[in-house]
C-alpha positions in Angstrom: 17.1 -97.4 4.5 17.9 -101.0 3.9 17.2 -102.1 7.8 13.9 -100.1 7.2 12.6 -102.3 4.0 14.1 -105.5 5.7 12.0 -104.8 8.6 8.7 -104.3 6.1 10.0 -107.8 4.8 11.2 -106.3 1.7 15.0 -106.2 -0.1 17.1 -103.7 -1.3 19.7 -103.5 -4.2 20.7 -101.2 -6.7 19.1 -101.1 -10.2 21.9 -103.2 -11.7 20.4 -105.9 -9.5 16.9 -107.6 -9.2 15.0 -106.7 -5.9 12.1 -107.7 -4.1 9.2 -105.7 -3.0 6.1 -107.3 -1.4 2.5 -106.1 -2.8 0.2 -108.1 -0.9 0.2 -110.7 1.4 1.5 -113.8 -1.1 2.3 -111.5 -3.8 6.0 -110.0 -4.4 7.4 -107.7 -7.1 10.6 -108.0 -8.8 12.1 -105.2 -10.2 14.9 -106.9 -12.6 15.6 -104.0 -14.9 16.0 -99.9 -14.6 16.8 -98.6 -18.4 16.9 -95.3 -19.9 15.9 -94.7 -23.4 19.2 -94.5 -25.8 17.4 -90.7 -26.6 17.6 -90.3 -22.0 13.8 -88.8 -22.9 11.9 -91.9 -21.0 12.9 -94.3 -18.6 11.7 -98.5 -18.4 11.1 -100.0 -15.2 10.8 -104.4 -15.8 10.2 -106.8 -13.0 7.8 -109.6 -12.4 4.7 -110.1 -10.2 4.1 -113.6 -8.5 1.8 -114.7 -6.7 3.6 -117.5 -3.9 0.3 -117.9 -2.4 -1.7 -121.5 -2.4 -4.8 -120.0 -3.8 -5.4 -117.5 -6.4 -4.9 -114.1 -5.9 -7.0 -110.7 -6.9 -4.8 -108.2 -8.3 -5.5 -104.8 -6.1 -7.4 -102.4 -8.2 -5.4 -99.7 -6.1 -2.4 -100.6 -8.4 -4.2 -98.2 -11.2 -3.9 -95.3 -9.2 -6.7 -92.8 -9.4 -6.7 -90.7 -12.2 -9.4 -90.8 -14.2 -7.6 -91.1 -17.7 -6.0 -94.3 -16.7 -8.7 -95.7 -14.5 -11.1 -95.4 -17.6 -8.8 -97.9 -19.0 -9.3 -100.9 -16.9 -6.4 -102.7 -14.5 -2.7 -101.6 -14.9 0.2 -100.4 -13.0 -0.7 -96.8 -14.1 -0.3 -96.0 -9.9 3.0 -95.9 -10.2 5.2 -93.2 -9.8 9.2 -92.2 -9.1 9.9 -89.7 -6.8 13.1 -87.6 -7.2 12.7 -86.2 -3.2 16.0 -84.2 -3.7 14.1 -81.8 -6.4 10.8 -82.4 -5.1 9.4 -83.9 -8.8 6.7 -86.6 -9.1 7.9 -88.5 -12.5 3.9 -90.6 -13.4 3.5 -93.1 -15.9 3.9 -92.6 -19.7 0.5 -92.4 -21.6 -0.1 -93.2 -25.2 -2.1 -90.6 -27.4 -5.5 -92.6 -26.2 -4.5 -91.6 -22.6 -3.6 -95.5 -22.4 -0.7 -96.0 -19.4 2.6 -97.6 -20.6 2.4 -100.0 -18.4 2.0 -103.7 -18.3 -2.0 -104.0 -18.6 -5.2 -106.3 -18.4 -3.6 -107.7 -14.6 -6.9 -109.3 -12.7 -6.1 -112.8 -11.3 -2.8 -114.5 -10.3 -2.9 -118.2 -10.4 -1.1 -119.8 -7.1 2.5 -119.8 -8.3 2.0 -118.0 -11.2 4.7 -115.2 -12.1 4.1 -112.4 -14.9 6.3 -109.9 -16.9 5.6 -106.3 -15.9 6.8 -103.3 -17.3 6.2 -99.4 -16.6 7.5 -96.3 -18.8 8.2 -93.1 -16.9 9.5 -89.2 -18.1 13.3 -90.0 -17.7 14.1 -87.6 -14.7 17.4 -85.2 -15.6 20.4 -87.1 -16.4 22.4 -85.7 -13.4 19.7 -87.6 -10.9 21.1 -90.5 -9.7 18.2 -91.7 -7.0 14.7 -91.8 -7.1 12.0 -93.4 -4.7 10.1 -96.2 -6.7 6.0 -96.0 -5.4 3.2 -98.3 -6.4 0.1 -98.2 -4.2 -0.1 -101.0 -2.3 3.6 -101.2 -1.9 6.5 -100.2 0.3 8.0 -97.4 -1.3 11.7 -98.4 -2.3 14.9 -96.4 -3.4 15.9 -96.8 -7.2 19.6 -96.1 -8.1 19.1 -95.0 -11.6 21.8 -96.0 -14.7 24.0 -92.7 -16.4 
């Protein structure tokens, strides 16, 4: 798998490590952080998003997913999703009460340069499940190791 994603011009590491996995063209995602919750009920992805482009950059809309619920509440990572292909379970974003994703929100425009904190919540899968597959639209789906 790690051939694969250096072939899509993306790196591999395990969660303890941060990781790179292009978005768009000059963008690139980070992932710096895989936590679970000290209750194991949710799990914290962190990372940053930077733009190493010239000009600036339009955050994809696609990053949002499609589900209505989340859609309705403007630009997010709400698209993402970790896929536990072993049990064949699709883990979505967290949403608050108002259907609001827990994910980093209000992402339009990245300045040339420019780097920002993101952050998405997920179900924690079981506490046996060790890998997942990390998906964002957009991006090149990547293997998570996942802390005990």
């Amino acid at each position: 798998m790690e051939d694969r994603l250096k072939e899509l011009g993306a790196s591999y590491s395990i969660a303890e490590k941060p990781f790179d996995i292009h978005v768009v063209e000059d963008g690139r995602l980070t992932i710096t952080e895989v936590r679970r919750s000290s209750s194991q009920t949710f799990l914290t992805v962190r990372g940053t998003l930077r733009n190493e482009g010239s000009e600036t950059a339009v955050v994809p809309a696609q990053l949002r997913g499609n589900e209505l619920e989340i859609v309705r509440n403007g630009p997010s990572l709400g698209g993402a999703t970790l896929v536990d292909t072993a049990e064949r379970k699709v883990y979505y974003v967290l949403r608050d009460t108002d259907g609001r994703p827990l994910t980093t929100t209000g992402l339009s425009l990245l300045k040339a340069g420019e780097t920002v904190p993101v952050y998405m919540q997920f179900p924690a899968p079981p506490q046996g499940t060790a890998d997942v597959e990390f998906r964002l639209p957009t991006f090149v789906p990547v293997p998570l190791r996942l802390p005990t």
